[in-house]
N, C-alpha and C positions, 0 to 999 in steps of 0.2 A: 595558512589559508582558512578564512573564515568560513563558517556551513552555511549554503542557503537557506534562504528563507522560505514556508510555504505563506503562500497567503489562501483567505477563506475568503470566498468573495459568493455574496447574495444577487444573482439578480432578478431582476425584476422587470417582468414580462411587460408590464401596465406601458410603463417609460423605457422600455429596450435599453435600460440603463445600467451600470456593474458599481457597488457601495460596497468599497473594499473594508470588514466588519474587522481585522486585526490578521495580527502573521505572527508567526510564530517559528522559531529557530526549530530547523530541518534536523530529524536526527542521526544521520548521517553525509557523508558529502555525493554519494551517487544515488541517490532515490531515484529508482525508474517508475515505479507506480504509488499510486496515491488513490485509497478510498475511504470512505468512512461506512459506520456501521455499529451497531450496537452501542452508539455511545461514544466510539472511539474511530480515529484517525487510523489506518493501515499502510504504515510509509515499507515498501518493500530496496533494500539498496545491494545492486545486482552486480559490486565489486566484495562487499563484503557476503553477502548471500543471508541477511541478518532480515528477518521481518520485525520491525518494531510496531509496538501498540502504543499509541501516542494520545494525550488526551488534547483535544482541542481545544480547550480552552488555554490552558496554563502550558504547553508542551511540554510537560513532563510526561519520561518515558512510563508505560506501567507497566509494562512489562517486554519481551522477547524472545527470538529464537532461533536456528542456526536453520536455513533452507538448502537442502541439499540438494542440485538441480542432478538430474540424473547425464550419463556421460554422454561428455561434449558438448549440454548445452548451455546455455546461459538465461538469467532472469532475464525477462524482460513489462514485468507490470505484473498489477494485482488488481481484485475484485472482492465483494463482498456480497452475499446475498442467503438467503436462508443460514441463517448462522452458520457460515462455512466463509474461512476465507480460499480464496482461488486464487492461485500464484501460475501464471501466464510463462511462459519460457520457450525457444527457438521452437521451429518448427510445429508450431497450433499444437503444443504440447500443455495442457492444465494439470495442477497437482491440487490437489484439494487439504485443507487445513482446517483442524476444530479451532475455535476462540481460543483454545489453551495451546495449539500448536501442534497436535496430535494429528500424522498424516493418517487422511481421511483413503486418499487413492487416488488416479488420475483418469485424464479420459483426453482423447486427440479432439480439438473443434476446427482440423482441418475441412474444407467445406468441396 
C-alpha cells in the first residue's frame, strides 16, 4: 500500500482561490496532524506514535521520535507555536515537546 501524499497548498485571499505549490510523500501511512514551524513540516502518525520532522521542500525525513501517549489514550494531531511542539491526544489532553523531542510536560485544554 502506497503512503499518502500531503500536499502544500497557498491560498490566496485576493481570488478566494487554492494553487496547489507541490506534494510530497507522507512519512508515514496514519498521519493525524500536520503543522509546520520552524522551518519544518510536523507530521504526527497516531498508529505508529512516531513524530516526524519532515522538511518541506524535498520530504526528506530530518529527523524523529517515539511519542508516548499516556494510558489509554490515543494521538490525535499536532501544533506548533513558540518553539514547542504540542501533540493533541483523547480527551483535551496536550503533551508538549522541544524541537529536539524532549518532553516539555502537559496541560488539559478541556474547556
Amino acid at each position: 500500500m502506497s503512503k499518502a501524499l500531503l500536499a502544500i497548498f497557498l491560498c490566496l485571499s485576493i481570488a478566494s482561490a487554492q494553487v496547489l505549490l507541490g506534494s510530497i510523500e507522507a512519512p508515514g501511512d496514519n498521519i493525524s496532524g500536520l503543522a509546520y514551524g520552524n522551518g519544518s513540516l510536523w507530521a504526527i502518525d497516531c498508529v505508529s506514535n512516531c513524530m516526524y520532522v519532515v522538511d518541506p521542500v524535498t520530504g526528506d525525513i530530518r529527523f524523529s521520535w517515539q511519542v508516548e501517549p499516556a494510558s489509554g489514550l490515543s494521538l490525535t494531531g499536532c501544533g506548533f507555536g513558540n518553539n514547542t511542539v504540542y501533540v493533541s491526544m483523547d480527551y483535551s489532553w496536550v503533551f508538549m515537546y522541544s524541537v529536539t523531542g524532549m518532553y516539555l510536560g502537559y496541560f488539559s485544554a478541556a474547556c
